[in-house]
mmCIF file of the C-alpha atoms, coordinates in Angstrom:
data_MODEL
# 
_entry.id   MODEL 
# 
loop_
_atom_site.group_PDB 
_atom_site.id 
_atom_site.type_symbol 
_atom_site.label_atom_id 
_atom_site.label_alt_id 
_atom_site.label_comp_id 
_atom_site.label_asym_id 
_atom_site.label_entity_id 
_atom_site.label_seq_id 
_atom_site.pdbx_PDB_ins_code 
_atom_site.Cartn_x 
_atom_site.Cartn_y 
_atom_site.Cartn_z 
_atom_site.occupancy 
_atom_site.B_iso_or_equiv 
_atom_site.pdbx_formal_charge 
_atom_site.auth_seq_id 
_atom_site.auth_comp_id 
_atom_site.auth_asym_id 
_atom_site.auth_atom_id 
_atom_site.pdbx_PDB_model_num 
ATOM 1   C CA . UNK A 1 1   ? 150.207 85.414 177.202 1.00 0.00 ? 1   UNK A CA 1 
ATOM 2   C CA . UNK A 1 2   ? 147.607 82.812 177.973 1.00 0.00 ? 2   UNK A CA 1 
ATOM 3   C CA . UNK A 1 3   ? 144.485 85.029 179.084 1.00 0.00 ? 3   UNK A CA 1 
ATOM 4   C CA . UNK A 1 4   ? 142.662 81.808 180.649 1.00 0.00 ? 4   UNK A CA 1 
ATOM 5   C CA . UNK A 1 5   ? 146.093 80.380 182.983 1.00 0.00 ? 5   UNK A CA 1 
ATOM 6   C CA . UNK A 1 6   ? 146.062 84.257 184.105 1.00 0.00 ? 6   UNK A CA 1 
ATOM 7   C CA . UNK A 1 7   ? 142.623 83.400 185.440 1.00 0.00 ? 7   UNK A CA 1 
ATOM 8   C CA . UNK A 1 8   ? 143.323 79.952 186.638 1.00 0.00 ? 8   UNK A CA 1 
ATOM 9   C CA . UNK A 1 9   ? 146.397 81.522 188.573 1.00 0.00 ? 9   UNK A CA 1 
ATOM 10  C CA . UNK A 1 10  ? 144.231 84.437 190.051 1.00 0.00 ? 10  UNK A CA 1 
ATOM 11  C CA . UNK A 1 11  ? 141.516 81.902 191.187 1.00 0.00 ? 11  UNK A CA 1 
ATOM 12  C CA . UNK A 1 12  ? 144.198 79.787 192.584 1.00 0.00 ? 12  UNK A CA 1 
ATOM 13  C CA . UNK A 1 13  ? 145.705 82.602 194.739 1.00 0.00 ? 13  UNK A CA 1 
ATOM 14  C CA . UNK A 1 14  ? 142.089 84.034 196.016 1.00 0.00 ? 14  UNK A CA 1 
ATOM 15  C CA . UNK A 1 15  ? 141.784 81.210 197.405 1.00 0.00 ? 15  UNK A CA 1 
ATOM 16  C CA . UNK A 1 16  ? 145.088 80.630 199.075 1.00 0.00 ? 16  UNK A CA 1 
ATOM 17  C CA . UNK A 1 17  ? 144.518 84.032 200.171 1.00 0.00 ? 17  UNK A CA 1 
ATOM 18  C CA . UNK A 1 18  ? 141.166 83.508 201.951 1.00 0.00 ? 18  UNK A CA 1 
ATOM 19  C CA . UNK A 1 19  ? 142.647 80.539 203.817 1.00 0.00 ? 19  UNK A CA 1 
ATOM 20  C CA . UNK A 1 20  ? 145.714 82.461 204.685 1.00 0.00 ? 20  UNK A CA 1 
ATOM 21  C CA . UNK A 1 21  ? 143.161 85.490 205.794 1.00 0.00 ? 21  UNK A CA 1 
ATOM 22  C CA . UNK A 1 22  ? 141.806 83.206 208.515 1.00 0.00 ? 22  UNK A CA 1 
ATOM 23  C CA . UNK A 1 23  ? 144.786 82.168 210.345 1.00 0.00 ? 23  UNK A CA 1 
ATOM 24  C CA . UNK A 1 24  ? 146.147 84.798 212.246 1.00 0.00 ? 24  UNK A CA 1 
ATOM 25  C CA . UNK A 1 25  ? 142.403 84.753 214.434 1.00 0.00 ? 25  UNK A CA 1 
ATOM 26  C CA . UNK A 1 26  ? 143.031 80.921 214.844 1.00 0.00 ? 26  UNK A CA 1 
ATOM 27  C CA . UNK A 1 27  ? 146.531 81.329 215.888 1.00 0.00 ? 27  UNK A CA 1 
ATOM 28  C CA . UNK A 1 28  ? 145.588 83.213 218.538 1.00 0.00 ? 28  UNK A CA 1 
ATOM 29  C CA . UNK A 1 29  ? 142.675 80.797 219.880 1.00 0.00 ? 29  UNK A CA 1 
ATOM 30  C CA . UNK A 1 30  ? 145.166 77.709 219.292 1.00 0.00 ? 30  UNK A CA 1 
ATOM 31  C CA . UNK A 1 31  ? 147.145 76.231 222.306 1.00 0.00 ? 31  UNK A CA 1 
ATOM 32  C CA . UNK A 1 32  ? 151.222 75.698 221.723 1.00 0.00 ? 32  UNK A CA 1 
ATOM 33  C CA . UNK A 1 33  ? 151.407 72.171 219.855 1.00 0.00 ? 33  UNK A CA 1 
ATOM 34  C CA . UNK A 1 34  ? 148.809 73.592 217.246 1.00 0.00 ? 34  UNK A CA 1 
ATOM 35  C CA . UNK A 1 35  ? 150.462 76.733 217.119 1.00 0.00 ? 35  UNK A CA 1 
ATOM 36  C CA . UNK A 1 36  ? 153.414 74.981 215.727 1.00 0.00 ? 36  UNK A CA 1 
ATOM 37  C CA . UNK A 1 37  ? 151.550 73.554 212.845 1.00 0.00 ? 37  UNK A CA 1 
ATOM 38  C CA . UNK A 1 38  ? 149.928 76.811 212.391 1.00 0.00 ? 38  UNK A CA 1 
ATOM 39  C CA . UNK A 1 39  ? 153.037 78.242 211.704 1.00 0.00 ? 39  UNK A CA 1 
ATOM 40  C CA . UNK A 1 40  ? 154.140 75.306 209.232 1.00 0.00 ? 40  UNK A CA 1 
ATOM 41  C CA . UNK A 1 41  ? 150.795 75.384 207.547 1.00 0.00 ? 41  UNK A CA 1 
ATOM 42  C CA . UNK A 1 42  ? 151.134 79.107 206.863 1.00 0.00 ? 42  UNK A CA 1 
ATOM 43  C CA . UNK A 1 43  ? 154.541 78.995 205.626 1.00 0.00 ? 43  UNK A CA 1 
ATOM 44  C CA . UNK A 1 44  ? 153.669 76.444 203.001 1.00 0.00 ? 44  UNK A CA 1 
ATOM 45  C CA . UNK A 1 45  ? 150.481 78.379 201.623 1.00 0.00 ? 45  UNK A CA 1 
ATOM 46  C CA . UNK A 1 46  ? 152.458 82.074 201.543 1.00 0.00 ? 46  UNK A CA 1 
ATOM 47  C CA . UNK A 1 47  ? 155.184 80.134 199.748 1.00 0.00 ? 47  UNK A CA 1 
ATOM 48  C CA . UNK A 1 48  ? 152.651 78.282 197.426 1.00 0.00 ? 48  UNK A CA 1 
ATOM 49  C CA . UNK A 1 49  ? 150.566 81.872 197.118 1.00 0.00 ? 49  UNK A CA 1 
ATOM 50  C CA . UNK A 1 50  ? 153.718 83.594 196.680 1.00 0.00 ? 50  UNK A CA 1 
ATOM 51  C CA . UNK A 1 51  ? 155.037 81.107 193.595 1.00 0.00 ? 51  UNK A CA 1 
ATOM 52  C CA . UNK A 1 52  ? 151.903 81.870 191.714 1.00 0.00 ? 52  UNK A CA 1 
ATOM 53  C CA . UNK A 1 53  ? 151.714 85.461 192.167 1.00 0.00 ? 53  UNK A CA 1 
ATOM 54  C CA . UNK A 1 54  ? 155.123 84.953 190.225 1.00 0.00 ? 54  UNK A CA 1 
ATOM 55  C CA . UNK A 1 55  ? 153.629 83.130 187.639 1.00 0.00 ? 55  UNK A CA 1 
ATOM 56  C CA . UNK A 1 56  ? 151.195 85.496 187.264 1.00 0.00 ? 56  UNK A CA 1 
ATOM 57  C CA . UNK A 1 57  ? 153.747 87.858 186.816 1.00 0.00 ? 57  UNK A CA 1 
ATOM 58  C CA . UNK A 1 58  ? 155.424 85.525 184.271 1.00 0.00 ? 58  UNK A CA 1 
ATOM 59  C CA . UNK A 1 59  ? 152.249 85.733 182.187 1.00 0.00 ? 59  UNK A CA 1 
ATOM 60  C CA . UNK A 1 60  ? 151.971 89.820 182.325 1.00 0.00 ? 60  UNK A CA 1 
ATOM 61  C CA . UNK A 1 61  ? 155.350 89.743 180.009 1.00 0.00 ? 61  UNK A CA 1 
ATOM 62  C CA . UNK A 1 62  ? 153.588 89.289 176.754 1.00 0.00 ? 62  UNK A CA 1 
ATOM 63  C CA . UNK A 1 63  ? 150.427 91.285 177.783 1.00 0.00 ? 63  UNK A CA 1 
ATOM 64  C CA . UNK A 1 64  ? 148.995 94.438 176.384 1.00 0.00 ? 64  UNK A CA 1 
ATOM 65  C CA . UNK A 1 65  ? 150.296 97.314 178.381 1.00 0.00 ? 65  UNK A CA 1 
ATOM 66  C CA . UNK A 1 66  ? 146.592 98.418 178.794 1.00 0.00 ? 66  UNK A CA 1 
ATOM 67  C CA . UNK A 1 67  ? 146.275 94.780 180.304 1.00 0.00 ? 67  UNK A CA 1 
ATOM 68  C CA . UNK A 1 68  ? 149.693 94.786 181.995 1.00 0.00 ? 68  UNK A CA 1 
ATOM 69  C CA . UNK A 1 69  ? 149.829 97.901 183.867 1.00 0.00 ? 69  UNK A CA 1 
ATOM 70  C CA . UNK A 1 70  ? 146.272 97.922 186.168 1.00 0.00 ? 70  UNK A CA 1 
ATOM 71  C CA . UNK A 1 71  ? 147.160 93.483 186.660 1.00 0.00 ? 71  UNK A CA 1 
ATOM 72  C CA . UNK A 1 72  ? 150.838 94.637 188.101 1.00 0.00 ? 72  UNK A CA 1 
ATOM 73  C CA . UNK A 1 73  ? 149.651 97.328 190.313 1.00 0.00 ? 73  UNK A CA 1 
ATOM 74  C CA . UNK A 1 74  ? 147.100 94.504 191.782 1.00 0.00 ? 74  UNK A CA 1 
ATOM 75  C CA . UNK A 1 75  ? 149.727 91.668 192.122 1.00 0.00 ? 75  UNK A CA 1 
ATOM 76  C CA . UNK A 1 76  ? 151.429 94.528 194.359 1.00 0.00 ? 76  UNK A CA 1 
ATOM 77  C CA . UNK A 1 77  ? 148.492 94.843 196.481 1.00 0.00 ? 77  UNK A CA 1 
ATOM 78  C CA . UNK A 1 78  ? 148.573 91.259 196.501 1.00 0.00 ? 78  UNK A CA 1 
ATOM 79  C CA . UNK A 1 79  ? 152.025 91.029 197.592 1.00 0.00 ? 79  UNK A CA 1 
ATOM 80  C CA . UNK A 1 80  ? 151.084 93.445 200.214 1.00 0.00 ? 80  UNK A CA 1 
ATOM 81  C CA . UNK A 1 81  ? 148.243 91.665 201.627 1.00 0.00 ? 81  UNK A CA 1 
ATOM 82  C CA . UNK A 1 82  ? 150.878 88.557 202.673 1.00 0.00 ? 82  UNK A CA 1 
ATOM 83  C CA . UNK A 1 83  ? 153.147 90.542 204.004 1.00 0.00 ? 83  UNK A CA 1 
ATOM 84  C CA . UNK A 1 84  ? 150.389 92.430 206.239 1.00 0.00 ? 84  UNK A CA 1 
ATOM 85  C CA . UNK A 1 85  ? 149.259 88.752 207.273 1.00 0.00 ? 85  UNK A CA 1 
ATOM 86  C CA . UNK A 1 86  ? 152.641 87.986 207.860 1.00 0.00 ? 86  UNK A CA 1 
ATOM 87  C CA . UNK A 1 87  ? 152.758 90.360 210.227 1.00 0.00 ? 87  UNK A CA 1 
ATOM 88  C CA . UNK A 1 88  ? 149.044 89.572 211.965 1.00 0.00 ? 88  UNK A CA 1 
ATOM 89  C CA . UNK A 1 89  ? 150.893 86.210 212.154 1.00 0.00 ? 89  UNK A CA 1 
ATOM 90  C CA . UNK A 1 90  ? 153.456 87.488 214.084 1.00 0.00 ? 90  UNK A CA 1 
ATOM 91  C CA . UNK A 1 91  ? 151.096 89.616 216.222 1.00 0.00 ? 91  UNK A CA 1 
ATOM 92  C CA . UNK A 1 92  ? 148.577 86.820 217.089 1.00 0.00 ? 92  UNK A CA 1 
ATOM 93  C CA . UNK A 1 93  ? 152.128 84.443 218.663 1.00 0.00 ? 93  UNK A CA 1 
ATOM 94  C CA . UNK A 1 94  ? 152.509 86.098 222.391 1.00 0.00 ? 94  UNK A CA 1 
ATOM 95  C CA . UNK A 1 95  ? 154.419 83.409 223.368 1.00 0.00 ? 95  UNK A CA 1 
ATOM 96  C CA . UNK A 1 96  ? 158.317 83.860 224.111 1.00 0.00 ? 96  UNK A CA 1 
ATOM 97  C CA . UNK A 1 97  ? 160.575 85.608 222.269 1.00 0.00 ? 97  UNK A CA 1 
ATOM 98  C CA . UNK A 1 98  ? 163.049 82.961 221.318 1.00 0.00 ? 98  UNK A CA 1 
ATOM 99  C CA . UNK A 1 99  ? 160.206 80.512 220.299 1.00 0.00 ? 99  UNK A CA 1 
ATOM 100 C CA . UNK A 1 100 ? 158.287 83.489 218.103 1.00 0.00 ? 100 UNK A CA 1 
ATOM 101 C CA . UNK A 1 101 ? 162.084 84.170 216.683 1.00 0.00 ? 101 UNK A CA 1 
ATOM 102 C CA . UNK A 1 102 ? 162.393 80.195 216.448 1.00 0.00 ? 102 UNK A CA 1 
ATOM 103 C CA . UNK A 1 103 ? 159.191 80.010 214.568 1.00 0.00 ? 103 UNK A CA 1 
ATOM 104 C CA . UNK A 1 104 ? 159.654 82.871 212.243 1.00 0.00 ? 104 UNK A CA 1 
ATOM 105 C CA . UNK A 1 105 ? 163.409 82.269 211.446 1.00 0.00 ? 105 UNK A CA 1 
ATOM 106 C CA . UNK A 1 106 ? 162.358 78.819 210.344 1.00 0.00 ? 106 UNK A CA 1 
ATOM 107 C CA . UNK A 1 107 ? 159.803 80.646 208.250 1.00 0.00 ? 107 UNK A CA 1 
ATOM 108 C CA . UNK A 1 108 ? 162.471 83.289 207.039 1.00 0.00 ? 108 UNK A CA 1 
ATOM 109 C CA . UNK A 1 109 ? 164.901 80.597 205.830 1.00 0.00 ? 109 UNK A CA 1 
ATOM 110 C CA . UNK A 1 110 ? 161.842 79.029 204.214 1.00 0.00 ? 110 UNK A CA 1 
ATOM 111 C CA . UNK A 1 111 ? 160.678 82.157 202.704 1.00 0.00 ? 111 UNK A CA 1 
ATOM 112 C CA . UNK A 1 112 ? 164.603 82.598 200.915 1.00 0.00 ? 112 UNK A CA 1 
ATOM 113 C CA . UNK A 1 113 ? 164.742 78.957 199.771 1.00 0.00 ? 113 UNK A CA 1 
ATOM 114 C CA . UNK A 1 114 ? 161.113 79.713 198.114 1.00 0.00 ? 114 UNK A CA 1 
ATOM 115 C CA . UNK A 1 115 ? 162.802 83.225 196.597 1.00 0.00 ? 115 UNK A CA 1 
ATOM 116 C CA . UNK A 1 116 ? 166.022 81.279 195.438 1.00 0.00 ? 116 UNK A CA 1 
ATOM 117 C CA . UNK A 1 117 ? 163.529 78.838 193.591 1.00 0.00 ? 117 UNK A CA 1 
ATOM 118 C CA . UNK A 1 118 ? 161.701 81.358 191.908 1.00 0.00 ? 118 UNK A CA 1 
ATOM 119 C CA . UNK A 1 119 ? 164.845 83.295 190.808 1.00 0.00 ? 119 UNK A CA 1 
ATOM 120 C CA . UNK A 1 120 ? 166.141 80.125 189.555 1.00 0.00 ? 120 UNK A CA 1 
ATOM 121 C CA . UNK A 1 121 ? 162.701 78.935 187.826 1.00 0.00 ? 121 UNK A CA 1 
ATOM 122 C CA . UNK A 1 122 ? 163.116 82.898 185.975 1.00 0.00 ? 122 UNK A CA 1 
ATOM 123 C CA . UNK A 1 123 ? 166.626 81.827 185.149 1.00 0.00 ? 123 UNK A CA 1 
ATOM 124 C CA . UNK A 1 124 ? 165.555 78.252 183.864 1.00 0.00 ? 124 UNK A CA 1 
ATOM 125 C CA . UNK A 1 125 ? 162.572 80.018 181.517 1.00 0.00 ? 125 UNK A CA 1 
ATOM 126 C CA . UNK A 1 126 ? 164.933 82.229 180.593 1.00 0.00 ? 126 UNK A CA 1 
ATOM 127 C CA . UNK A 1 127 ? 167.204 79.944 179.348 1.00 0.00 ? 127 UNK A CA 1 
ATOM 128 C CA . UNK A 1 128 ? 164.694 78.034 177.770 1.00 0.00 ? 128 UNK A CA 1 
ATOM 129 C CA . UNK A 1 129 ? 163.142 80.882 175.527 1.00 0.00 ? 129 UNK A CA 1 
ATOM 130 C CA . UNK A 1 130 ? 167.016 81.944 174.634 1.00 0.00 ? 130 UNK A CA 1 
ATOM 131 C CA . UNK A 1 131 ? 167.368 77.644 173.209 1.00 0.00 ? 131 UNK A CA 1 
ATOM 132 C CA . UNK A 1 132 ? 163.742 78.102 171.826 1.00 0.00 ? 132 UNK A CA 1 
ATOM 133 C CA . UNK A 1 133 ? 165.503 81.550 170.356 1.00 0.00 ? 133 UNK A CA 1 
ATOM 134 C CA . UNK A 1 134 ? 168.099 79.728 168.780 1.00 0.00 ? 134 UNK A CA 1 
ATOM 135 C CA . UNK A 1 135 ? 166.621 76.497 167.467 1.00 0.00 ? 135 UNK A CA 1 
ATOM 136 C CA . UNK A 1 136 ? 164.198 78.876 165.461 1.00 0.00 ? 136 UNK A CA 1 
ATOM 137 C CA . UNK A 1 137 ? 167.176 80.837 164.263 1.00 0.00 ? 137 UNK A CA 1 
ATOM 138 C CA . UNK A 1 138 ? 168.959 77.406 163.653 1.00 0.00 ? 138 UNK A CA 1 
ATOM 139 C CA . UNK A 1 139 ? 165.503 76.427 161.913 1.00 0.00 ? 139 UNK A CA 1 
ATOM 140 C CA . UNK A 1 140 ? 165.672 79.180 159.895 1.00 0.00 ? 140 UNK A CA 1 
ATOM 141 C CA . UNK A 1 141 ? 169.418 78.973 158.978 1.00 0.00 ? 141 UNK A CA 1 
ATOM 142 C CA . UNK A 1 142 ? 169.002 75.292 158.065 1.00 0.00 ? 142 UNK A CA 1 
ATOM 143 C CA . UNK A 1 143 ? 165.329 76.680 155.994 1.00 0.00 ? 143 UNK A CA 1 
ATOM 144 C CA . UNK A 1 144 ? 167.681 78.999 154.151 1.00 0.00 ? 144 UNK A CA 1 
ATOM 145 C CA . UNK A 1 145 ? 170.427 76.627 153.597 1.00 0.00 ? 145 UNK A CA 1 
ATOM 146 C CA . UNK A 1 146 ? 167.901 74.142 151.668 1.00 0.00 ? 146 UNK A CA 1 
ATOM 147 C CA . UNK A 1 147 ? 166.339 76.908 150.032 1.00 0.00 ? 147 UNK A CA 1 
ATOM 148 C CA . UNK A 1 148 ? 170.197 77.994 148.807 1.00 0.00 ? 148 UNK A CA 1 
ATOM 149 C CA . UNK A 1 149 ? 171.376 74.603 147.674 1.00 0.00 ? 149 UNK A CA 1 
ATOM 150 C CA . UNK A 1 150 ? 167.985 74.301 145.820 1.00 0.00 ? 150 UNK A CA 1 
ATOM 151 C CA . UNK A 1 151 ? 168.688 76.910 144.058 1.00 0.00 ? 151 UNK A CA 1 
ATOM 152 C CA . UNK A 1 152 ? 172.439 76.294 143.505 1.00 0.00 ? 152 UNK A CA 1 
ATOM 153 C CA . UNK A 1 153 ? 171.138 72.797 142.469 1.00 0.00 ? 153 UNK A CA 1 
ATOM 154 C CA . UNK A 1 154 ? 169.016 74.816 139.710 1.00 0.00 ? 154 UNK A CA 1 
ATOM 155 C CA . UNK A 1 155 ? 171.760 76.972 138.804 1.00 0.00 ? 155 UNK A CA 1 
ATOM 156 C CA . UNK A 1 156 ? 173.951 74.138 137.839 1.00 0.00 ? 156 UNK A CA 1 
ATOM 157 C CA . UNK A 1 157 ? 171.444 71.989 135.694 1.00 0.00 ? 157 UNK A CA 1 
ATOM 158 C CA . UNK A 1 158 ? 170.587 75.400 134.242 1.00 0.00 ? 158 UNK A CA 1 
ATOM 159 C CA . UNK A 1 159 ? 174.312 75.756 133.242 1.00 0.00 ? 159 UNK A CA 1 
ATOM 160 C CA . UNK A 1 160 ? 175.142 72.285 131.953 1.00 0.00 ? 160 UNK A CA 1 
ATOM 161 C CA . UNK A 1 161 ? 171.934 72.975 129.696 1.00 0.00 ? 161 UNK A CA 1 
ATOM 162 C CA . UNK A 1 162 ? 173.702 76.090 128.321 1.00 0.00 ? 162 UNK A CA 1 
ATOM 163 C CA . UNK A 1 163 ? 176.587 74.142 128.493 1.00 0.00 ? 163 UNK A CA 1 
ATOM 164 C CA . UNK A 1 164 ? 175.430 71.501 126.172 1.00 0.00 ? 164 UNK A CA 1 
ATOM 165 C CA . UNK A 1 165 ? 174.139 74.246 124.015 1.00 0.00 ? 165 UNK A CA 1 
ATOM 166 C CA . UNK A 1 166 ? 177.312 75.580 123.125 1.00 0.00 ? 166 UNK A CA 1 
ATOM 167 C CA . UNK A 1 167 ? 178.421 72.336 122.449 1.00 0.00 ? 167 UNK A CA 1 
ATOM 168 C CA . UNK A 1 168 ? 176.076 72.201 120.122 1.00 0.00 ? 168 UNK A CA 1 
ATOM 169 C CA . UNK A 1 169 ? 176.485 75.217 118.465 1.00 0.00 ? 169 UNK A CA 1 
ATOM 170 C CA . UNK A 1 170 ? 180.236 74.768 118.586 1.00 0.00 ? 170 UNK A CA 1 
ATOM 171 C CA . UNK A 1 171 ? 179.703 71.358 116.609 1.00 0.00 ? 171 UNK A CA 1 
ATOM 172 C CA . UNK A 1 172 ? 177.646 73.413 114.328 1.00 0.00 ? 172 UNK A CA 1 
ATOM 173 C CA . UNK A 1 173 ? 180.006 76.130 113.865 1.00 0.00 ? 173 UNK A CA 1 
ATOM 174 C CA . UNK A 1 174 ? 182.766 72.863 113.013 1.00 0.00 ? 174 UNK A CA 1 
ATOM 175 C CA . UNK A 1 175 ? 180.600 71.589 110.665 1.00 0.00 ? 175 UNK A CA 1 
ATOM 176 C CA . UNK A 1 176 ? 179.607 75.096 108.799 1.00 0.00 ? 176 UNK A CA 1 
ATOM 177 C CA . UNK A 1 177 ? 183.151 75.841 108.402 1.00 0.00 ? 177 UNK A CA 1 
ATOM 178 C CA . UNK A 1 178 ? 184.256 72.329 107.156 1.00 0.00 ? 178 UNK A CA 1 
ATOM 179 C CA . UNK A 1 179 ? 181.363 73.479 104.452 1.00 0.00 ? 179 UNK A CA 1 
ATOM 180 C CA . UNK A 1 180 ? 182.211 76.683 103.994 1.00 0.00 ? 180 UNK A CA 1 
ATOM 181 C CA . UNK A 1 181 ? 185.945 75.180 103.140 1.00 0.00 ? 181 UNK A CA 1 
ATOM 182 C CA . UNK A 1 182 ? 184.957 72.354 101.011 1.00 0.00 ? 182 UNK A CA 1 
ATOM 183 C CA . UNK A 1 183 ? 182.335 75.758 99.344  1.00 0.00 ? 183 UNK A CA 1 
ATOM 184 C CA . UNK A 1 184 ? 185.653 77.539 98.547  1.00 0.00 ? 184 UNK A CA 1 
ATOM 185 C CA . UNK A 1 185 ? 187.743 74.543 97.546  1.00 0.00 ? 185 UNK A CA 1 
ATOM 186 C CA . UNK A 1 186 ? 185.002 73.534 94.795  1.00 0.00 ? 186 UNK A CA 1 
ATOM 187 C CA . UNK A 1 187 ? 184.669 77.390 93.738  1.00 0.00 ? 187 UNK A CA 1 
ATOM 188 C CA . UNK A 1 188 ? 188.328 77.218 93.366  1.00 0.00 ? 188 UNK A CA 1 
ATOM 189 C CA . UNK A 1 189 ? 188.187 74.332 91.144  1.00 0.00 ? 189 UNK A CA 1 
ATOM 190 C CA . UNK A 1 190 ? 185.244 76.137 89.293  1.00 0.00 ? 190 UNK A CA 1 
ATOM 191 C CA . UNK A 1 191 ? 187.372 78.790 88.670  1.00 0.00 ? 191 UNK A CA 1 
ATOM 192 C CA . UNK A 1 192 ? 190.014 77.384 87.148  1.00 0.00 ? 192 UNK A CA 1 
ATOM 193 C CA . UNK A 1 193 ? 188.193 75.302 85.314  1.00 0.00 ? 193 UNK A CA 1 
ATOM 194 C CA . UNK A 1 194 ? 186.633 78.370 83.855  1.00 0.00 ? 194 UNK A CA 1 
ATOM 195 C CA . UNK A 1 195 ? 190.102 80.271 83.264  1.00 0.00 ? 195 UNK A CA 1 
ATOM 196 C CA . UNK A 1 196 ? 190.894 76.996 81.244  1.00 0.00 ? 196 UNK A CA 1 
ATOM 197 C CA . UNK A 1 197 ? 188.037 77.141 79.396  1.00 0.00 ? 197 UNK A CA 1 
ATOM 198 C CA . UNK A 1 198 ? 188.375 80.617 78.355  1.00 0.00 ? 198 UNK A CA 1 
ATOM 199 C CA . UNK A 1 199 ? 192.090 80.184 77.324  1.00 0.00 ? 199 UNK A CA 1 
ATOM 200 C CA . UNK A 1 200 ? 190.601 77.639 75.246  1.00 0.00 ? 200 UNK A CA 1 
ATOM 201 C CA . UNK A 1 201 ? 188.353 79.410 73.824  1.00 0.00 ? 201 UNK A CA 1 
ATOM 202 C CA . UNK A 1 202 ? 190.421 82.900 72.821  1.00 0.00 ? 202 UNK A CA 1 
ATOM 203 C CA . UNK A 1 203 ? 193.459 79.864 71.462  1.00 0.00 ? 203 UNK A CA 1 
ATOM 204 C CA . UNK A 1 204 ? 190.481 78.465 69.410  1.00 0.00 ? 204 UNK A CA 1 
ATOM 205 C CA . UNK A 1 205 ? 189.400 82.466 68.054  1.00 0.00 ? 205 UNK A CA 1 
ATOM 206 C CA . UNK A 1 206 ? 193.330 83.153 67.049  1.00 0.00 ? 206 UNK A CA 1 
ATOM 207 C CA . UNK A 1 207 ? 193.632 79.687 65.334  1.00 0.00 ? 207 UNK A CA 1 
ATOM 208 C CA . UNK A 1 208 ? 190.323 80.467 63.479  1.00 0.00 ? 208 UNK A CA 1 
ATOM 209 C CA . UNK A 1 209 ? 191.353 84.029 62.745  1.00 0.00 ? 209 UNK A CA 1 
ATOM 210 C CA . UNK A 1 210 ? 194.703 82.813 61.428  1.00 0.00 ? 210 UNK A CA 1 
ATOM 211 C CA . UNK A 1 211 ? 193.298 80.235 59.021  1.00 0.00 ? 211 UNK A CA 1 
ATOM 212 C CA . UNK A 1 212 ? 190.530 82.411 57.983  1.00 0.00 ? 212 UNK A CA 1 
ATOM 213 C CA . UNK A 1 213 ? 193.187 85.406 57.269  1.00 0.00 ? 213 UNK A CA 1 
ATOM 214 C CA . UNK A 1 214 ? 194.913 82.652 55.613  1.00 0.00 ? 214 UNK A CA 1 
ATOM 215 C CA . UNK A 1 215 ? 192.131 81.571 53.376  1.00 0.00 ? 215 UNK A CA 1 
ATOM 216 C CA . UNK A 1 216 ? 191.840 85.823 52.485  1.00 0.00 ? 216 UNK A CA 1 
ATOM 217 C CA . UNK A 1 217 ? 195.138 85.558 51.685  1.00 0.00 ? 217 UNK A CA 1 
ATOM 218 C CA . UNK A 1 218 ? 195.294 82.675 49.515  1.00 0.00 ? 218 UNK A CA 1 
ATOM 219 C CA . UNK A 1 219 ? 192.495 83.625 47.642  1.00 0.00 ? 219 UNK A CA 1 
ATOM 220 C CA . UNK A 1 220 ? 192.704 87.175 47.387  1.00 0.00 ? 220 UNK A CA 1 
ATOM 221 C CA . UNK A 1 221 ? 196.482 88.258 47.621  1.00 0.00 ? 221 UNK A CA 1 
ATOM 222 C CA . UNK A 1 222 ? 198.179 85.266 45.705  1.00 0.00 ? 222 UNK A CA 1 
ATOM 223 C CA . UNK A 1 223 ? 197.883 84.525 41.907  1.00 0.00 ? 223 UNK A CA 1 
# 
């Protein structure tokens, strides 16, 4: 609620209202042709007085309730007031029937075209806050939708990283293994070379065992 076009509106309508206060006394000093343009001119100010009482009613939606309650109770005083002048109006035309029911039906049908406006200008604001409604909720949808293919965005570099990482370790764990293989292929060859070497070595003890027990025996045993 906009607390300063509540006061513009109330200005506004106190003084429609002390114009339309002074009519019904001149209506009844006025001669026939003016009467007639009486009766137009106060048909357009209750309409005009009448639309911004409904926009002051428009602007008691968002109010405070401490605010909203004391305001409605004096827009139906308001509201009130015209009608009561409506009916001084009607009070202050002696002339014939048919012309005060001419007059007045004129100002009846204008009266309901000036309700049918306001009911449609509700419907029209009404419409517009429900598309205000939704482009904020489409605003926030779209919001969310960046914010979730930012991240998704982020989740995917973040995975071709790892991705790349166990690549790399992959081509790490290739290249330990070829290592660890050629490891065991030159243990392997160590080993046999080793086994060789030791056959070697106990052929080498029994061949000088048996020429030493030879020499023993040639020396000792044989004469």
């Amino acid at each position: 609620m906009s607390s300063e076009e509540f006061e513009k509106l109330h200005e506004m309508y106190k003084s429609l209202y002390e114009e339309l206060k002074l009519m019904p006394d001149r209506l009844l000093r006025s001669h026939a042709e003016e009467k007639k343009s009486m009766l137009r001119a106060f048909d357009e100010r209750k309409g005009e007085a009448e639309e911004i009482l409904q926009g002051m009613e428009e602007e008691l939606q968002d109010a405070p309730q401490s605010f909203k309650n004391p305001m409605r109770t004096k827009l139906r005083l308001y509201q009130r007031d015209l009608a009561k002048l409506q009916r001084d109006m009607k009070i202050s035309n002696p002339g014939s029937a048919q012309s005060d029911g001419s007059h007045f039906g004129v100002y009846s049908s204008q009266n309901q075209q000036s309700t049918n406006l306001q009911s449609q200008r509700a419907l029209l604001l009404q419409g517009t806050e429900s598309l205000n409604n939704a482009s904020q909720s489409i605003d926030r949808s779209q919001r969310l939708a960046a914010e979730t293919e930012h991240i998704g965005t982020d989740i995917i570099e973040e995975l071709g990283e790892q991705r790349e990482q166990l690549n790399r370790s992959r081509n790490r764990l290739v290249n330990t293994g070829e290592n660890l293989s050629r490891s065991r292929k030159i243990l392997r060859s160590m080993s046999r070379r080793l086994m060789t070497n030791k056959l070697l070595l106990g052929v080498i003890i029994l061949m000088e065992l048996a020429v030493l027990g030879a020499v023993v025996y040639l020396k000792f045993f044989r004469k």
